[in-house]
C-alpha positions in Angstrom: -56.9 16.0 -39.6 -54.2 17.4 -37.2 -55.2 18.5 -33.9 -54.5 22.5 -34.6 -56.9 22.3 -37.7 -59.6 20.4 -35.4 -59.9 23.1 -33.3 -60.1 25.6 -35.5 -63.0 23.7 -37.4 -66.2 26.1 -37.4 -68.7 24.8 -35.4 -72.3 27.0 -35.8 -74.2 24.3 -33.7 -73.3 21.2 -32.0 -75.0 18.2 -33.7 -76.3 19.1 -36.4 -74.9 20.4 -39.4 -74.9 17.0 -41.1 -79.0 17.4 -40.8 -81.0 18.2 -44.0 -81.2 22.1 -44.6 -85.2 21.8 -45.3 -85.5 20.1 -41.8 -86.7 22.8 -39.5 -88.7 24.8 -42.4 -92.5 24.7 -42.3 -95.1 24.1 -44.9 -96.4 27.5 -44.1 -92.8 29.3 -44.3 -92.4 27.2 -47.9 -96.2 28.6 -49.0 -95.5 32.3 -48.3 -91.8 31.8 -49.9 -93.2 30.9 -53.0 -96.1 33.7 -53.1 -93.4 36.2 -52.5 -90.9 34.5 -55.3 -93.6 34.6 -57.9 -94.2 38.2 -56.9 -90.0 39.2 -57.5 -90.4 36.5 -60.8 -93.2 39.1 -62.0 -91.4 42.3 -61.5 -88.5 41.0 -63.2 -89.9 39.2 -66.1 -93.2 40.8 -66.9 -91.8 43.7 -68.4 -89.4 41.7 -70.8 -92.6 39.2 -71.6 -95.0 41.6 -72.2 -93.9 44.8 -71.5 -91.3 47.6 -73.7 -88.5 45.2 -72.1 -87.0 44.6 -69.0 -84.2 47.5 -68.0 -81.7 47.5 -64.8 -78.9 45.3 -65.6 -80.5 42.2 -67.3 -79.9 43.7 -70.8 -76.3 44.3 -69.8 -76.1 40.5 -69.0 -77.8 39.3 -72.3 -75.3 41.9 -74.2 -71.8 40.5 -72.4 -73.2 37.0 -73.1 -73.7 37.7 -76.9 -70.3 39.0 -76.3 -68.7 36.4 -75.3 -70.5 33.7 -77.7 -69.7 36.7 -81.0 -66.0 36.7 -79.9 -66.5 40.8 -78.8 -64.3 42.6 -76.4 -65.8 42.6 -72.7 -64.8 46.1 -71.5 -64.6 48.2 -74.9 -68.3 48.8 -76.2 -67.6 51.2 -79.4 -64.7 53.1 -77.4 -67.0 53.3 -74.0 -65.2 51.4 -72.0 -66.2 49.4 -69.0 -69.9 48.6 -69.3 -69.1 45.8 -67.2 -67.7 45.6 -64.5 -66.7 42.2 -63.5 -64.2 39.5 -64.2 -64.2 37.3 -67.3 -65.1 34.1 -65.6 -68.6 36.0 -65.0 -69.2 36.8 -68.5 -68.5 33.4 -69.3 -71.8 31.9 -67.6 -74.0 34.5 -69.1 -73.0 32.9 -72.8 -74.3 29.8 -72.7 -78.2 31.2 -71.7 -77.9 34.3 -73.6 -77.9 31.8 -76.8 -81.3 31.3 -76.4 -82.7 34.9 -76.0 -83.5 37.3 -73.4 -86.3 35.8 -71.4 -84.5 32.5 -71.2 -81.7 34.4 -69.7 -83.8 36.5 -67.6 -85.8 33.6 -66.0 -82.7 31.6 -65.6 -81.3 34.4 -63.6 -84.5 34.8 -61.8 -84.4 31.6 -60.5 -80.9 31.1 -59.6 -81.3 34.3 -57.1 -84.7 33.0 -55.8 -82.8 29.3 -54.9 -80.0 31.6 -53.5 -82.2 33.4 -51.4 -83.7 29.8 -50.0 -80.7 28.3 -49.5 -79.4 31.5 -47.5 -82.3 31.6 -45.7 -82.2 27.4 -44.5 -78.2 28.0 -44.5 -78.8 31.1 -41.5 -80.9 29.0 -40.1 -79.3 26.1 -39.4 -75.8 28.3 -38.7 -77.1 31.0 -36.5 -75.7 28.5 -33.4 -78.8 27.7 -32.0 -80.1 24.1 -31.4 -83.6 25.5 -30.5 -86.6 24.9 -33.1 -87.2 28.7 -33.7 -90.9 29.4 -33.7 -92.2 30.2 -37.2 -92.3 34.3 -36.9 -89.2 34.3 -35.3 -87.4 31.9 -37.8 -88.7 34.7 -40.8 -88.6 38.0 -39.1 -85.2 38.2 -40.6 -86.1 37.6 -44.1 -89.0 40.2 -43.1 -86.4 42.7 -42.4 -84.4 42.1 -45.1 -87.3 41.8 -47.8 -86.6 44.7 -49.6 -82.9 44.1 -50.2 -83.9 40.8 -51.8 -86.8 42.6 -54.0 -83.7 45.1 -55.1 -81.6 42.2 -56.1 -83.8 40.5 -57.8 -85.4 43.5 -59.8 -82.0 44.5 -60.1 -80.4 41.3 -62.2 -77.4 41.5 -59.5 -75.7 38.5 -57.8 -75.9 38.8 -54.5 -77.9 36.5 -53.1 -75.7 33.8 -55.2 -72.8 34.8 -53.5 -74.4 35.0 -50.1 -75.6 31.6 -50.5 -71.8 30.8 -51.7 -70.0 32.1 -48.6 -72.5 30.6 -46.2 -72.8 27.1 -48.3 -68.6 27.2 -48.3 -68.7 27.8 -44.4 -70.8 24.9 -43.9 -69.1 22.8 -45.8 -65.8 24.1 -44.0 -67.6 23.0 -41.1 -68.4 19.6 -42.2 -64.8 19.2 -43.1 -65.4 19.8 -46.7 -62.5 22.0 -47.2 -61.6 21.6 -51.1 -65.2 21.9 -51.7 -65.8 24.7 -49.3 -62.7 26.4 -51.0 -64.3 25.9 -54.3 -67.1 28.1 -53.4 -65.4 31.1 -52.2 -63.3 31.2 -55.3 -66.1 31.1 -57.5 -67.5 33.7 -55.5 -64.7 36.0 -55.4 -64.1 35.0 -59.4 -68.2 36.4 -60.0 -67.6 39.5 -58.2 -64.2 40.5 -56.1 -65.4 41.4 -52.5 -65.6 37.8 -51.1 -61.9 37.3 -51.6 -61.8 39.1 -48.4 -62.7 35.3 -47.0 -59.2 34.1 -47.5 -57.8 36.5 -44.9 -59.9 34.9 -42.1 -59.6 31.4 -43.0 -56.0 32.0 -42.8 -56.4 33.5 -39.4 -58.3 30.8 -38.6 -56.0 28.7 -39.3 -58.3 26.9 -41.9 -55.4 26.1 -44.0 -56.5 23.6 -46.6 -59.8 25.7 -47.5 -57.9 28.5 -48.1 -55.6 26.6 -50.7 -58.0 25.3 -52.8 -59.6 28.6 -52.7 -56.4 30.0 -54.0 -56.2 26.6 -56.0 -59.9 27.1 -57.8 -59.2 30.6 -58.2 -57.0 30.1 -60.8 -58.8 27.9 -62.1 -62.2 30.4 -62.7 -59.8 33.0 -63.3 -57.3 31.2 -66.1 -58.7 28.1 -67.1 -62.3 28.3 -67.6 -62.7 31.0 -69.7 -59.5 29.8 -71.9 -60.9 27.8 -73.9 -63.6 30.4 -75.1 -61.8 33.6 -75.4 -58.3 32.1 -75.5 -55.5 32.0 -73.3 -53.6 35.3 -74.1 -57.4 36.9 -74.7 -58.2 35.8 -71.1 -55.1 37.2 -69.8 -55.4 40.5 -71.3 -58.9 40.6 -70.3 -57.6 39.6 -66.9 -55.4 42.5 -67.0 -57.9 45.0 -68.2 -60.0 44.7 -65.5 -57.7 44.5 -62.6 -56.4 47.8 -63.9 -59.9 49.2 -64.2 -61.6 48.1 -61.2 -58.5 47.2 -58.3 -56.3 49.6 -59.3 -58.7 52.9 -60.5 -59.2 55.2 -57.9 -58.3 59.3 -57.0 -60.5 62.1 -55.9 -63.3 61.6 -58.8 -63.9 57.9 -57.9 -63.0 54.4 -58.4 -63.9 51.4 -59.9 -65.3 53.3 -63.6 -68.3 54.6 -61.6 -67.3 57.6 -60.4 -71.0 59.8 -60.0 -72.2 56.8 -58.4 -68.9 56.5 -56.1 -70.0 59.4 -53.4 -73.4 59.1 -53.9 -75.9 58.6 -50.9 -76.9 55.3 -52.2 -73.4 54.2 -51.7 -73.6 52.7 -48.2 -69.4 51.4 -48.2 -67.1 52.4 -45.5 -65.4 54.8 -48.1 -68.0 56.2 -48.9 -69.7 57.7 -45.8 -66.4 58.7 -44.3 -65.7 60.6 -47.4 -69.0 62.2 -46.8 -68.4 63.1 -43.6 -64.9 64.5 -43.1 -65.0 66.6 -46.5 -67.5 68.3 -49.1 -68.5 65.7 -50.9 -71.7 65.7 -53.1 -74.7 63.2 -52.3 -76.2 64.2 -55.0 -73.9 62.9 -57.9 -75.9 60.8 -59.2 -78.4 63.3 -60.3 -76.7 66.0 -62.2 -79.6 68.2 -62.4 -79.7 68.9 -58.4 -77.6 71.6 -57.3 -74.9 69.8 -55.0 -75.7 68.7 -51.4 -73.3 67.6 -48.9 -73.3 66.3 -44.9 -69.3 66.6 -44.3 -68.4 67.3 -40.7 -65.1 68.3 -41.7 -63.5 70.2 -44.3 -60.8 67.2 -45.2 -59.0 67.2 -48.2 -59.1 63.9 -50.4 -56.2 62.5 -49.3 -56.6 63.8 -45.5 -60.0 61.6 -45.6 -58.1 58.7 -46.9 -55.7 58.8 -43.8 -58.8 58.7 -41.6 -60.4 56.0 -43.7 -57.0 53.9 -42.9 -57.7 54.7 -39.3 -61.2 53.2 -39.4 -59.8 50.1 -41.5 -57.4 49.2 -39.1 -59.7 50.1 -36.1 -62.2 47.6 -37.6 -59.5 45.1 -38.2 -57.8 45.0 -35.2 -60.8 45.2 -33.2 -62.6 42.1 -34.9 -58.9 40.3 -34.2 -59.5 41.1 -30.4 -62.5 40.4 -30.2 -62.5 36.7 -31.7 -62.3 33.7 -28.8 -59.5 31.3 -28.5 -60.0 28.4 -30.2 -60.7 27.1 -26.4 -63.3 29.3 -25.6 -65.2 29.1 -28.9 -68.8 27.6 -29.1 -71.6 27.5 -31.9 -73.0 31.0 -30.9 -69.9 32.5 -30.9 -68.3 31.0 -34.0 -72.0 32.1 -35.7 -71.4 35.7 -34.3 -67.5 36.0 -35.8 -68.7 35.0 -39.2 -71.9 37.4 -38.5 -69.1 40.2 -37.9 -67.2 39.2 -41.1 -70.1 39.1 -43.3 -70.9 42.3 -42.1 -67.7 43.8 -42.5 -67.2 42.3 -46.1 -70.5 44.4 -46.8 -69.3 47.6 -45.7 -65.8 47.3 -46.9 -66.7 46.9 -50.9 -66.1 49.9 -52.1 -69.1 50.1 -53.9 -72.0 49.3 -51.8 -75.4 49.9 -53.0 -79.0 48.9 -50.8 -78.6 45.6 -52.5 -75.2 44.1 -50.9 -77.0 44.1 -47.8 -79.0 41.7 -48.6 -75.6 39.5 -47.1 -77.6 41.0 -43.5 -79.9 38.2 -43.7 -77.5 36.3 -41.8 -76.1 38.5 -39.0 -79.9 39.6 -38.1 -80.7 35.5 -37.9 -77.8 34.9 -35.4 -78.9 38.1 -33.6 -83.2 37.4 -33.6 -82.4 33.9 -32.5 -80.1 35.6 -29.8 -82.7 37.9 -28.6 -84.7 35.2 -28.5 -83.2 32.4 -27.1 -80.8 33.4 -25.2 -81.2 32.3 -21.0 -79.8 35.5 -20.1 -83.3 37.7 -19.9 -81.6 41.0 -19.9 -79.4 40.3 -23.1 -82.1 38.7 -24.8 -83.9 42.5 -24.2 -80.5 44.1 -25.3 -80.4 42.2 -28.6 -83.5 42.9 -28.8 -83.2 46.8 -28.6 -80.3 46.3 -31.3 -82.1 44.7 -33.6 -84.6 47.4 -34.0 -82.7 50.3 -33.9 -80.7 48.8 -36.9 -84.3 48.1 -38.5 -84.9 52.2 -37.8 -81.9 53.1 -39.2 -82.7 51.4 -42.1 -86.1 52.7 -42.8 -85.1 56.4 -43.3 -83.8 54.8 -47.2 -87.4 55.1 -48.0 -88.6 57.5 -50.7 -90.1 59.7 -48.3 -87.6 60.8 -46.0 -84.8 63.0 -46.6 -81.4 61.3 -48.7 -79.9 63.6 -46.1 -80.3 60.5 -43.7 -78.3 58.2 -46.3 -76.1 60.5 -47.4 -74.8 60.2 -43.2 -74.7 56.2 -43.8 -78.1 55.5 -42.4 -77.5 51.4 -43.7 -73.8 51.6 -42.8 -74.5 52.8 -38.7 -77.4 50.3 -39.1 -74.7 47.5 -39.8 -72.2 48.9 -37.3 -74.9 48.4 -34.9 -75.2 45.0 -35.8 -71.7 44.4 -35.7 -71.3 45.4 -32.1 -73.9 43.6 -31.1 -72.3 40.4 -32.1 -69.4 41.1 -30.8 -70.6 41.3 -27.8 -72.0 37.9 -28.0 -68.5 36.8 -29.3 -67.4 38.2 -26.0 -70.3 36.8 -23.5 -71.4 33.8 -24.8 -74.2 32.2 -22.4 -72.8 30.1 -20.1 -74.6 27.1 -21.7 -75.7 27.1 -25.2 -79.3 27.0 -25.5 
């Protein structure tokens, strides 16, 4: 390895990444873990197992499966087009499962996002660059906090705590010099569902040159050659083609990405989203046609003058997280587990399409910023983070049923988010003049 890319390596905390992820859990952490898993398993299979059948988006997953096994076209359903959503290297996995019925599927899937959410959860841990033992309420307050976004994914059907155990599991191995395999992991990622591919931008500013080739390398691969041999190379292609078209390059003053009364609605928590909201008359209540129209705008911006101060925001964002990353000589493990706090958090907020669920991906920026307010020697920042971290929980709690989508609609999960972001930032910044 050349000198550049050795100092460039990640390095979330000194020592120990080669240690076994189970290492620091406890037997009580693994009991309630389990409790709670069977209580997600029930809400997601019960319905299908004795129940009029599971809804949400498992049937859409048993139907693209049967899809892909029958030969059937992924985007066209009977002239209704794009019933789903994603690339065809996702429909691909569903087939072979979908063979055997729906609650095979269904538990398969269940189980997958239960081992994600351990594996995010061990991965946080031993990332959050922090060599300390955390105490046991400390080590789960922030899969307490984010308990209801896992719940939502996995009621749901949707992949997000995969993909958050992807990116985290391809930054370890990044950091354990793995760099093909950590490169596979982001492409299959980003080849399940587009917003990781946002990862290849920082590797390349981090100069992490080989993981973002075989990133680029396995891309292709998910992309071209795995699902070639079941739909056919052309078929692929044109698939290929059909949903870039649909889903990258769909977008005006209706929506984007095929969804367009769920686009400015106040369960969409994305960057576009809220500004839209706030700088022109846009409708919260789109999703709900029967609800006379409702709006929070600020301003009275027209589409595109929103979209010239949602560029300003992007490149605010972008060239602030720039500034604020250390030099490669000033980097430790807390600040290396703050920058990819900050991107995680960013990649959130910058899918267009951001429902409660994708923040599940907070898990890990609230373990880097718990273990911050609590370990860190510096008393007064550990009572800073501290005051962070709960106003972001506050924020967060006004999504519950009870309280006025009035408080969404303004991006009550986005500011949450921003909070968190500037909070590690400033521990990108300050780092403790020791590490803990």
């Amino acid at each position: 390895m050349s000198g550049q890319e050795s100092q460039s390596r990640f390095r979330f905390a000194d020592g120990a990444m080669g240690a076994p992820l189970g290492a620091r859990s406890t037997t009580i952490g693994l009991i309630l873990f389990v409790i709670i898993s069977i209580v997600f398993a029930a809400f997601a299979l019960l319905p299908e197992i004795i129940g009029n059948g599971k809804t949400k988006d498992y049937p859409l997953w048993y139907w693209v499966g049967q899809r892909v096994l029958n030969g059937g076209d992924l985007y066209n359903n009977d002239g209704v087009m794009f019933g789903f959503l994603y690339p065809p290297f996702a429909a691909i996995l569903f087939a072979p499962l979908s063979y055997f019925g729906k609650v095979p599927l269904y538990l398969s899937l269940v189980a997958v996002s239960l081992a994600s959410w351990w594996a995010s959860i061990q991965l946080s841990d031993r990332m959050a660059g922090t060599r300390t033992i955390p105490d046991f309420w400390i080590a789960a307050l922030p899969s307490i906090i984010t308990l209801p976004f896992a719940f939502n994914v996995v009621d749901i059907g949707q992949p997000n705590l995969m993909l958050l155990a992807m990116v985290l599991g391809g930054f370890y191995l990044a950091a354990c010099g793995r760099a093909w395999s950590a490169g596979a992991l982001f492409a299959a990622a980003t080849a399940i569902k587009a917003f990781p591919f946002v990862v290849l931008a920082y590797l390349i500013v981090r100069r992490q040159f080989k993981v973002a080739a075989s990133m680029l390398v396995f891309l292709a691969v998910f992309l071209v050659l795995v699902p070639s041999p079941f739909r056919g190379f052309d078929r692929n292609i044109a698939d290929l083609k059909t949903w870039f078209g649909g889903m990258v390059l769909s977008a005006d003053e209706k929506g984007f990405g095929q969804r367009a009364e769920q686009n400015w609605s106040y369960k969409n928590q994305s960057l576009i989203a809220v500004t839209h909201r706030l700088v022109r008359p846009q409708n919260y209540e789109s999703e709900n046609p029967n609800s006379p129209p409702k709006t929070v705008n600020i301003f009275n911006a027209s589409y595109q003058q929103a979209n010239i101060v949602l560029v300003g925001f992007v490149l605010l964002l972008g060239f602030g997280y720039l500034w604020a990353m250390p030099r490669n000589d000033r980097r430790t493990p807390v600040t290396d587990a703050a920058e990819l706090g900050v991107l995680i958090s960013l990649m959130t907020i910058a899918t267009p399409l951001a429902r409660h669920y994708y923040f599940i991906a907070l898990l890990f920026p609230f373990t880097v910023l718990v273990y911050r307010a609590a370990y860190d020697p510096r008393k007064s920042v550990r009572t800073a983070t501290g005051i962070v971290v709960a106003l972001a929980v506050l924020l967060m709690l006004l999504s519950f049923p009870f309280v006025s989508r009035a408080f969404q609609a303004i991006g009550n999960v986005f500011w949450a988010t921003m909070l968190l972001i500037g909070g590690l930032v400033w521990h990108m910044r300050n780092p403790a003049p020791e590490s803990d």
